[in-house]
C-alpha positions in Angstrom: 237.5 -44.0 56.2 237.3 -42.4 52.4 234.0 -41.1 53.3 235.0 -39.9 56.7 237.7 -37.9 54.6 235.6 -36.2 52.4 233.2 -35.6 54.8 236.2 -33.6 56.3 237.5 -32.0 53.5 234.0 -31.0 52.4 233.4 -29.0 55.9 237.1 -27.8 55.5 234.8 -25.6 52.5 232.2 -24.6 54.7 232.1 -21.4 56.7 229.9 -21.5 60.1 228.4 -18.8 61.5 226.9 -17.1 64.6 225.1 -13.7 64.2 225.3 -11.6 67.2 226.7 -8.3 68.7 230.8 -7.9 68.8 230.6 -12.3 68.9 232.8 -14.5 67.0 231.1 -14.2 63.6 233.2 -16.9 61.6 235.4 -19.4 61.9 237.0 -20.2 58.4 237.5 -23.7 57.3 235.9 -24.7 60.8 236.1 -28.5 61.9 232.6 -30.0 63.2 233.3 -30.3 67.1 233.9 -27.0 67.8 231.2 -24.8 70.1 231.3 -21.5 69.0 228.4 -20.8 71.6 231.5 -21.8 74.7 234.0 -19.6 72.7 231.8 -16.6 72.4 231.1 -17.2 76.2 235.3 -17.1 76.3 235.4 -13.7 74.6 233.1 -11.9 76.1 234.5 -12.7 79.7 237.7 -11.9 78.4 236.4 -8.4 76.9 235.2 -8.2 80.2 238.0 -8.7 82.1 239.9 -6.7 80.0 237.5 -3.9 80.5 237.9 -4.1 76.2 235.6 -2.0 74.2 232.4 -3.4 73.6 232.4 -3.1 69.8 236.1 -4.2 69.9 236.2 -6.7 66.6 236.9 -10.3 67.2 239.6 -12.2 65.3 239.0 -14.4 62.6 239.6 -18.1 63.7 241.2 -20.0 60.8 242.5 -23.6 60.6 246.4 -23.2 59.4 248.3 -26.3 58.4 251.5 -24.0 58.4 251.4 -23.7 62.2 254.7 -25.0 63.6 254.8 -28.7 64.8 255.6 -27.2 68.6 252.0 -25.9 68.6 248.2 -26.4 68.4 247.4 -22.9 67.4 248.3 -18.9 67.6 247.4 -15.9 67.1 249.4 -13.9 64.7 249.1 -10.2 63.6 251.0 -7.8 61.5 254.7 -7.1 63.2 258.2 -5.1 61.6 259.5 -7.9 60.6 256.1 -9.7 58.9 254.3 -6.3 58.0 251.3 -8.4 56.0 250.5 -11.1 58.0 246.8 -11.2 58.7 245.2 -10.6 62.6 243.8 -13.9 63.3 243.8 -17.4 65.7 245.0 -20.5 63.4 244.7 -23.7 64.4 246.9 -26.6 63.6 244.2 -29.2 62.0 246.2 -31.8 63.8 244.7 -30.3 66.9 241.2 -31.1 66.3 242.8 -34.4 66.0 244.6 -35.0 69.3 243.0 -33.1 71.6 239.7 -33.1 73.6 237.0 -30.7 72.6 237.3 -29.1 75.8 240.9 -28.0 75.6 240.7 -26.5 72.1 238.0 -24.4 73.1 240.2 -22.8 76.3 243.0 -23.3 73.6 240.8 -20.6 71.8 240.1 -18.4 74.7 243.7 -18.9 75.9 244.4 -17.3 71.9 241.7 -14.9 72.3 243.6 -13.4 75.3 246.9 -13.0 73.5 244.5 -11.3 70.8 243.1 -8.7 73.7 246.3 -8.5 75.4 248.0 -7.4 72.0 245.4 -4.8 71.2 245.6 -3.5 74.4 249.1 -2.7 74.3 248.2 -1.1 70.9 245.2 1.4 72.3 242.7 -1.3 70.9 243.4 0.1 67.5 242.7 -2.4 65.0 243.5 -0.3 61.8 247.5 -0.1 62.7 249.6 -2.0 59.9 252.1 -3.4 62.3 251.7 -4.5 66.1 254.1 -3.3 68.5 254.0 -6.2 71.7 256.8 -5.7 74.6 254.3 -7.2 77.5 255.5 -10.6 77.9 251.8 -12.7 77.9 252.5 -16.5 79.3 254.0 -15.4 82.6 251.8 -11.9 82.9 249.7 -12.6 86.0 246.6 -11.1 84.8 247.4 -13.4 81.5 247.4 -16.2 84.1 243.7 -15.3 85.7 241.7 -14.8 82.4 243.0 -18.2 80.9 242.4 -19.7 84.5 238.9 -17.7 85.0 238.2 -19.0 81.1 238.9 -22.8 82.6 236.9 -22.1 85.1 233.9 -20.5 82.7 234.0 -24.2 80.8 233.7 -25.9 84.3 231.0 -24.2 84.9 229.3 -25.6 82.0 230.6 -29.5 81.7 231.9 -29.6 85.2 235.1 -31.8 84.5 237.3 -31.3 87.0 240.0 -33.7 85.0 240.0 -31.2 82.5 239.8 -28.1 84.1 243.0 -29.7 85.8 244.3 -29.6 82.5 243.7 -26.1 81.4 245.4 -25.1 85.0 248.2 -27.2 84.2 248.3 -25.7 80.9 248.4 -22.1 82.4 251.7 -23.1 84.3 253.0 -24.9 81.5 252.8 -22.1 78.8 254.5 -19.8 81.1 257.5 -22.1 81.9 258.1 -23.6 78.4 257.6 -19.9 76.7 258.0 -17.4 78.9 259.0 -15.1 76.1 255.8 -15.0 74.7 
């Protein structure tokens, strides 16, 4: 168990990285089960659904032990009222955890949407020091087909329909429990 722990705290130190194109170069403080080859396959349908530019920067994916208890991850980015918070997808180490690999990867692409969704409303200008968002995401219908197509994307790779039954049921859920988001 002590072992286990440092093992973990020692790959808390460790970057990963995959080298290509406009992919998910990094993610900080990365735990060991997460595919980055399934999450690049996330963002670039999602930059293709989005019809996003295809030099468009991806956001840094960090684990966060300050996200909020009610969540596994988010995406935050400089707003009025939090000028200097950094663009980026945290993830709540607990999730790692608790969930199945599976899930935090669509958990990812589900974030990654939020990420596109946000430049978008912003003319896909990453250089703005504040993000202005008035689309409400969760309940957005086009929202609802990329995080369904990205549970879909993952079926076709593990085929698991239990799980893709989860991401579905995850797409309804998100939307009823925050719609304001």
């Amino acid at each position: 168990m002590l072992i286990n722990r440092f093992y973990m705290l020692l790959l808390l130190f460790v970057s990963q990285y995959v080298f290509a194109g406009s992919q998910i170069l990094v993610i900080e403080n990365p735990p060991p089960p997460i595919d980055l080859t399934l999450v690049n396959r996330l963002w670039e349908y999602a930059k293709k659904e989005m019809g996003a530019p295809n030099n468009i920067a991806p956001p840094k994916i960090t684990l966060d032990w300050n996200v909020p208890k009610y969540a596994r991850m988010g995406t935050q980015f400089p707003t009025i009222e939090i000028p200097d918070m950094p663009i980026q997808i945290s993830i709540a180490p607990r999730t790692i955890d608790s969930e199945d690999r599976l899930i935090v990867i669509w958990g990812l692409g589900h974030e990654i949407t939020h990420y596109l969704f946000a430049l978008q409303e912003n003319g896909w200008d990453l250089t703005l020091k504040v993000f202005s968002i008035k689309r409400r995401h969760h309940c957005d219908p086009e929202f609802k087909r990329i995080t369904r197509g990205m549970a879909q994307e993952l079926w076709n790779v593990y085929h698991s329909d239990d799980i893709r039954g989860k991401m579905f049921e995850e797409v309804i859920r998100s939307c009823a429990n925050f719609p304001q988001q």
